[in-house]
LOKETOR-619489 format. One line per field, with one value per residue (C-alpha): z, x, y; residue number from 1; residue in three letters. Coordinates in steps of 0.5 Angstrom, whole numbers. Each point is the difference from the previous one (the first is absolute). Example, Ala and Ser with C-alpha at 12.3 -4.5 7.8 and 13.67 -1.06 7.14 Angstrom:
<rs>
pz: (16;-2) .
px: (25;2) .
py: (-9;7) .
pos: (1;2) .
code: (ALA;SER) .
</rs>
This chain:
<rs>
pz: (2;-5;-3;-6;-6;2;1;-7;-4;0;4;4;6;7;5;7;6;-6;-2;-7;-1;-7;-1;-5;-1;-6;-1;-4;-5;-5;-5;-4;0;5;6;5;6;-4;5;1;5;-4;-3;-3;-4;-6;1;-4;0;-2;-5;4;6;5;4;-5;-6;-1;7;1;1;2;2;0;7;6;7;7;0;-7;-1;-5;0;-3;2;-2;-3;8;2;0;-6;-4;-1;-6;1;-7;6;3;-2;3;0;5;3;3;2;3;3;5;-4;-5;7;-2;4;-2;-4;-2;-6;-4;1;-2;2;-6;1;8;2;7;5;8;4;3;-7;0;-6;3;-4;2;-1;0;1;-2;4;-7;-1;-2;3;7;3;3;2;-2;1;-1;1;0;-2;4;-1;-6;2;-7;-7;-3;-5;-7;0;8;1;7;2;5;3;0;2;-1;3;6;7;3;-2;-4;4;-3;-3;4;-2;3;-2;-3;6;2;6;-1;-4;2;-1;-2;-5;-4;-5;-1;-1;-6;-3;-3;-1;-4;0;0;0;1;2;2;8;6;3;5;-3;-4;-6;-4;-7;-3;-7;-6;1;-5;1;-3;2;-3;2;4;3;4;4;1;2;-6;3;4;7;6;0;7;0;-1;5;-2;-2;-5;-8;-2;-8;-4;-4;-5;0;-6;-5;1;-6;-1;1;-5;4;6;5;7;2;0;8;1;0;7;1;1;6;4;1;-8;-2;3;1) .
px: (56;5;4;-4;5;-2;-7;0;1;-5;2;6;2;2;4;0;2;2;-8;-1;-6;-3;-4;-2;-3;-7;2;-5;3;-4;6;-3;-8;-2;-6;0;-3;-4;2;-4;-2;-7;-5;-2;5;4;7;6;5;6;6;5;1;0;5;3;-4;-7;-5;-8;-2;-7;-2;-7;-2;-2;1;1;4;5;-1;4;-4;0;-7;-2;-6;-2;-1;-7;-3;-6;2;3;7;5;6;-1;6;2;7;7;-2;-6;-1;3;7;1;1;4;5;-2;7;-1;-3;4;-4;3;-5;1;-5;0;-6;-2;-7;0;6;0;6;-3;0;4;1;-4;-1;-7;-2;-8;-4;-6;-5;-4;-5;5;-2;2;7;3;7;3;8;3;8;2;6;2;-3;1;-1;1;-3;7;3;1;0;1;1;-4;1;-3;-1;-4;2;-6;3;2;-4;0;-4;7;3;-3;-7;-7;-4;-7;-7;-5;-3;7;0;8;2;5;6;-4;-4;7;1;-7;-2;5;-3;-5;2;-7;3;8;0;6;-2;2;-3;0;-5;-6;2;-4;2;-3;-2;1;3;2;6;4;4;4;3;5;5;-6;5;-3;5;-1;2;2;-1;-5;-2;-4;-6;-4;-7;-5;-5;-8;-1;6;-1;7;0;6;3;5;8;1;6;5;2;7;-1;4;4;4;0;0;-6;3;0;-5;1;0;-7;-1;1;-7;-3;1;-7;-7;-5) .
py: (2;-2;5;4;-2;-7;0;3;-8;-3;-6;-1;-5;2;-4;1;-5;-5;-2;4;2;3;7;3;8;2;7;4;5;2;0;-6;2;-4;2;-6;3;5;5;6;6;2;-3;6;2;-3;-4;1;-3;5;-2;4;3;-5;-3;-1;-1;-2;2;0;7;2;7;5;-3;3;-5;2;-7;-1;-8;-5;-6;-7;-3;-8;-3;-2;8;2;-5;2;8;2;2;-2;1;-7;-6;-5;1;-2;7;-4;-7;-5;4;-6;-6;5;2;7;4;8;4;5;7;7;5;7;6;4;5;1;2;1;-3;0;-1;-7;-4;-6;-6;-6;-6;-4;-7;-2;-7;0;-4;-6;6;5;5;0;0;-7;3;6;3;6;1;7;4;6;7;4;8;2;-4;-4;3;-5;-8;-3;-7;-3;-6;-4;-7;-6;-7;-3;-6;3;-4;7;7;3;6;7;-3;2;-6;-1;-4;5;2;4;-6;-2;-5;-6;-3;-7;4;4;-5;-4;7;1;-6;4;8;4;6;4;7;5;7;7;-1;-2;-5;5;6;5;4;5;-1;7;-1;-4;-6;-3;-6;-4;-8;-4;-7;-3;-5;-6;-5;-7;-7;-5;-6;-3;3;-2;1;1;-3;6;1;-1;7;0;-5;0;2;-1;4;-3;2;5;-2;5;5;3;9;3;3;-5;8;1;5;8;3;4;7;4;2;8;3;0;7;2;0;2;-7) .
pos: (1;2;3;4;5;6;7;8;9;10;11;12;13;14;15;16;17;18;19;20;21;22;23;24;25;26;27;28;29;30;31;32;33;34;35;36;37;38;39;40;41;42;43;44;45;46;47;48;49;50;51;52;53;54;55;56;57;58;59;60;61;62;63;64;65;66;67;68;69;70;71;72;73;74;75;76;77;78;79;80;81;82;83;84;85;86;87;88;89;90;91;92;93;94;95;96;97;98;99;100;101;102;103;104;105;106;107;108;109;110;111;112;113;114;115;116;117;118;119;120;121;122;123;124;125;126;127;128;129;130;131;132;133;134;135;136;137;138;139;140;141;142;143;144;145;146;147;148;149;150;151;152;153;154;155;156;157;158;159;160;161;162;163;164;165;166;167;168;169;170;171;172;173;174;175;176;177;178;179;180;181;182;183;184;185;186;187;188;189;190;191;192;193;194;195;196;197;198;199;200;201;202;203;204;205;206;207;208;209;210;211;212;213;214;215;216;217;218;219;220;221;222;223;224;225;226;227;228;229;230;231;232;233;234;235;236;237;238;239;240;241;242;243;244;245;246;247;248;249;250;251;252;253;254;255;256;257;258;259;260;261;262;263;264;265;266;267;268;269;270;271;272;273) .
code: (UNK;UNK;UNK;UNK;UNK;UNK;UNK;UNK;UNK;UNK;UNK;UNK;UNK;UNK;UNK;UNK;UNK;UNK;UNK;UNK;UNK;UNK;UNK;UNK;UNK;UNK;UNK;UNK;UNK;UNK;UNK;UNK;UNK;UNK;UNK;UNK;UNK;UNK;UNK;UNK;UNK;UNK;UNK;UNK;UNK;UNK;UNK;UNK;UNK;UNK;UNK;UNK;UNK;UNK;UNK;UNK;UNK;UNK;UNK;UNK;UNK;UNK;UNK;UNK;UNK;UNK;UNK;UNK;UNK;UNK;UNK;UNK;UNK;UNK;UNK;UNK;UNK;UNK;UNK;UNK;UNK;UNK;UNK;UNK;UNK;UNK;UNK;UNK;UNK;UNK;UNK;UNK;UNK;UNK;UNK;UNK;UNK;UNK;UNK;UNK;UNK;UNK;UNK;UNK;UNK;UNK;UNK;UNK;UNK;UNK;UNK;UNK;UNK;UNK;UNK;UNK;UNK;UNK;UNK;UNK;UNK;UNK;UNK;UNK;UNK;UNK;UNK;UNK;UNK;UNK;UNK;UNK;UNK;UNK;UNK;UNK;UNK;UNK;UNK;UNK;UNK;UNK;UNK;UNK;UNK;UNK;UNK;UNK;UNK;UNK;UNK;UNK;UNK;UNK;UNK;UNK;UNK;UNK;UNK;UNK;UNK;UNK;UNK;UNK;UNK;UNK;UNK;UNK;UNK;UNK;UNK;UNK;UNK;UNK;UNK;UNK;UNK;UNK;UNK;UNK;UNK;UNK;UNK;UNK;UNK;UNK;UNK;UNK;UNK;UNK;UNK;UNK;UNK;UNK;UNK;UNK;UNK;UNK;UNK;UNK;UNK;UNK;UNK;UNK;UNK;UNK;UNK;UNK;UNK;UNK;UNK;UNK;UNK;UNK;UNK;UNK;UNK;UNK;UNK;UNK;UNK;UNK;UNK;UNK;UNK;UNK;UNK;UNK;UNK;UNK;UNK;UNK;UNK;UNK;UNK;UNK;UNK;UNK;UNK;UNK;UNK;UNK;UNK;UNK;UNK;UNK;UNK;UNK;UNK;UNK;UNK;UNK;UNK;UNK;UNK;UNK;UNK;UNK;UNK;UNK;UNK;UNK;UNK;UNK;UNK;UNK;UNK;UNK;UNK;UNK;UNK;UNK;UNK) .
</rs>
């Protein structure tokens, strides 16, 4: 990962054992009215897209829902088709993550009202291949931060990495066919060559939690890295029609800013679950 205060230009080129290599980052901020992905954690309560109060600036908030499992999700016109959803965009968010050279992924997310908390909650991003009918799942990968004994307080940065083009499963992901059988080093990046859904949430993969009470939240400086030049691009095993997703055309942020260090979680113990 780059230092923040790079990563916050649109485009920048690095130098490494004298081969220059270019990159480039799409960072939804919400400041000039955009909604790329069309994020969203329910369908069943309104999306509003708030003029302050983010981190900084404008942010998407949306709260009034109960979930045992509080989800952020961008979801392509591949996921489940036929079913009235006005959530569903092909956006850089889904799609084709090997050919872009996805690297990382990187969110501001703020719990602003908790419903219910339980100390095994982690930040876990996961990615989802549907099969050509859209309605079972081909591959999925979860990649999970460490535990959260208590709900963070304010705006937290959580980061993660992707290496679509690796030729090894990346450290850190759990990546499985959607039979739960494992998943193989040979299926990372054909994997990624058609990704249906991204969703980043406050859980850890297995667990159960309660759904007691409402939740609000709220995102902002959705940010994705990835290679600005042309990237290998494994051959795809039978189950897999790679899709294309074009390159966006980076736009200027307002303000060139590293993002702000996360502030020290309260101490476990302070709140009944």
């Amino acid at each position: 990962m780059l230092p923040r205060i790079m990563r916050a230009f649109p485009f920048y080129v690095v130098a490494a054992s004298m081969l220059a290599t270019a990159h480039a980052s799409f960072v939804e901020t919400y400041d000039d009215g955009t909604d790329v992905g069309l994020w969203h954690c329910s369908l069943g309560v309104p999306r509003i897209i708030e003029a302050s109060g983010g981190n900084p600036g404008a942010y998407l908030q949306q709260g009034g829902f109960s979930t045992s499992i509080p989800t952020w999700g961008s979801v392509s016109t591949r996921f489940q088709p036929g079913v009235n959803d006005p959530y569903k965009i092909d956006s850089i968010y889904t799609g084709d993550w090997t050919t872009l050279g996805v690297t990382s992924i990187a969110v501001d997310l703020n719990v602003i009202q908790v419903a219910t908390w339980a100390t095994d909650r982690a930040v876990t991003l996961e990615l989802l291949q549907m099969d050509e009918t859209g309605f079972n799942v081909n591959y999925d990968a979860t990649y999970t931060l460490p535990d959260l004994p208590n709900p963070p307080v304010g705006w937290q940065t959580y980061s993660f990495p992707v290496d679509a083009n690796s030729s090894t499963i990346p450290e850190g992901w759990v990546f499985t066919h959607g039979d739960g059988t494992p998943g193989i080093d040979a299926e990372w990046s054909p994997f990624l060559h058609r990704v249906d859904l991204t969703s980043i949430g406050f859980y850890k993969p297995g667990f159960a939690y309660p759904s007691l009470g409402t939740w609000i939240l709220g995102i902002d400086n959705i940010e994705i890295d990835f290679q600005a030049g042309p990237t290998p691009t494994p051959t795809p095993t039978p189950t897999v029609t790679p899709s294309s997703t074009p390159t966006p055309t980076a736009r200027p942020t307002p303000t060139v800013r590293p993002r702000p260090t996360p502030r020290p979680r309260p101490v476990p113990g302070g709140n009944p679950r």
